[in-house]
C-alpha positions, 0 to 999 in steps of 0.5 A: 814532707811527701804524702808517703812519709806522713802516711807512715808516720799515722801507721806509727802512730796508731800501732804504737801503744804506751806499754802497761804498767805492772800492777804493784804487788799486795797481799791478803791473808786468809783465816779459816775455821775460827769455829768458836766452841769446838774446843770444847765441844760447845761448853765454852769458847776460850781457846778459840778466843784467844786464837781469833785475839791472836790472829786479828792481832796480827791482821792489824800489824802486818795490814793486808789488804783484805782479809777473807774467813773461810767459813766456820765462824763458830761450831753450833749452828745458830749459837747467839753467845758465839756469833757474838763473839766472833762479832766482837773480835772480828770487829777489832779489825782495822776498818780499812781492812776490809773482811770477807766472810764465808759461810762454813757447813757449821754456821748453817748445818751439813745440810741447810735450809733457806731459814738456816741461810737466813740466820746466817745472813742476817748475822754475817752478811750475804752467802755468796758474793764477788769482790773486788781489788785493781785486777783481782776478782774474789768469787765467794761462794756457799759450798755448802748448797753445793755439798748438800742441797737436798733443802736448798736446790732453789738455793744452789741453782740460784747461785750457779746461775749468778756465777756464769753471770760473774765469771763473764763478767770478770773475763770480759772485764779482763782483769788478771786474777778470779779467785775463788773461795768456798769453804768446802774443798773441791778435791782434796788430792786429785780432781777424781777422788772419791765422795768424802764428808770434806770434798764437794760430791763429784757430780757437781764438782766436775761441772763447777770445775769446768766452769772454772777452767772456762773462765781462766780461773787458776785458784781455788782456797777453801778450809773445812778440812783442819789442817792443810793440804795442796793439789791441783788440776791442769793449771788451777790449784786447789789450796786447802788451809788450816784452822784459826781455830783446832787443828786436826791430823797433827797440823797446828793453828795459824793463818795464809799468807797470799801475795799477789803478783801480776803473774800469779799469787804466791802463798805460805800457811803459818802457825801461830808461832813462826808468824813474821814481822812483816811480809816481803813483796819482792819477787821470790829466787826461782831457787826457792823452796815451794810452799808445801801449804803447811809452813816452813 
């Protein structure tokens, strides 16, 4: 073999790369809002346990593979009987399951303080946090120093300056999918929307939104508002669910449902009445339905 042909060979060779292979598809599901007392404004937590019952029942038979609660675990902040059992219920989980928790405004009050966070981390685990499953990242964070950090600005400046140091990592990591949870919603409609009790204030929104859109995040799943709506920015949707626990503005009590797909995540909120048997990962019809983000 002449010198020109084994010199086209070694250019094949080292241009050729064997081809990647697609990640299989999974999914998780997200739970919001259990917030145990509520019902009843504090004076017992019956309904909410048997909705959390329901829910952790049905996390062990359909088996995602990771659970995330959007915050509001319970409705008084700091009530021992119902961080105990939120705690109970939660732990009937399967242990290969992993749980994700995020903190509500509820588990340390509209406008909290390092003590309050304290509580709250001391019972439930850190307020802000990455995780981490093939090529998703999940960027869990404290949305209420966000909302309200009038207490906490050591807190929130903290917490921005850790997830620069995520977001760039997860980028640089090249992994397909950061997603990120908070409990407060950062826009209920559009991006612009006025300052309301269930939305991050504007000013901090729009710079947390630009980092997002710097880093490539494309997902955004919040709670807080009881009942559930989608929205969008460009290619980042915004998607807020309904509560585990009492629904609001005629919505009914259920759970999220997310597939992952190398492409994109594909979700659909059910009620507690409409729950499958089991969750198809096959690829959906182009021709189907969109998610409205309150169930069919």
């Amino acid at each position: 073999m002449n010198g020109v042909a084994c010199l086209g060979i070694a250019v094949l060779v080292f241009l050729w790369k064997p081809s990647v292979r697609a990640a299989e598809p999974f999914f998780f599901i997200q739970l919001s809002d259990p917030q145990f007392g509520m019902f009843t404004e504090n004076k017992d937590f019956v309904q909410e346990t048997a909705n959390f019952e329901f829910a952790v029942a049905t996390v062990n038979r359909l088996r995602p593979a990771f659970v995330v609660i959007t915050g509001d675990l319970i409705h008084k902040p700091g009530s021992t009987v119902q961080i105990v059992e939120f705690l109970r219920i939660a732990g009937k989980i399967d242990r290969a399951i992993p749980v994700y928790n995020v903190v509500g405004n509820h588990d340390i009050e509209n406008v909290p303080t390092p003590a309050s966070i304290a509580t709250y981390t001391n019972h439930f685990g850190p307020d802000h946090y990455t995780f981490r499953r093939a090529g998703f990242v999940g960027i869990v964070l404290n949305s209420i120093v966000i909302h309200s950090p009038r207490h906490t600005t050591n807190q929130l400046a903290a917490q921005e300056s850790w997830l620069r140091t995520e977001l760039a990592r997860a980028r640089d990591d090249g992994v397909q999918h950061i997603v990120v949870f908070q409990h407060h919603p950062w826009f209920l409609k559009t991006v612009d929307e006025p300052d309301q009790y269930f939305n991050i204030p504007r000013v901090r929104r729009a710079m947390h939104l630009g980092l997002f859109r710097e880093f490539g995040v494309k997902y955004l799943f919040s709670g807080h508002y009881h009942r559930n709506t989608l929205a969008r920015d460009g290619e980042m949707e915004a998607v807020t669910t309904g509560p585990v626990g009492m629904p609001q503005g005629g919505d009914k009590s259920g759970l999220r449902v997310v597939i992952v797909r190398d492409d994109g995540l594909e979700h659909r909120y059910y009620h507690f009445g409409e729950v499958p048997n089991r969750i198809d990962l096959v690829p959906a019809r182009r021709d189907r339905v969109p998610d409205t983000g309150t169930g069919r």
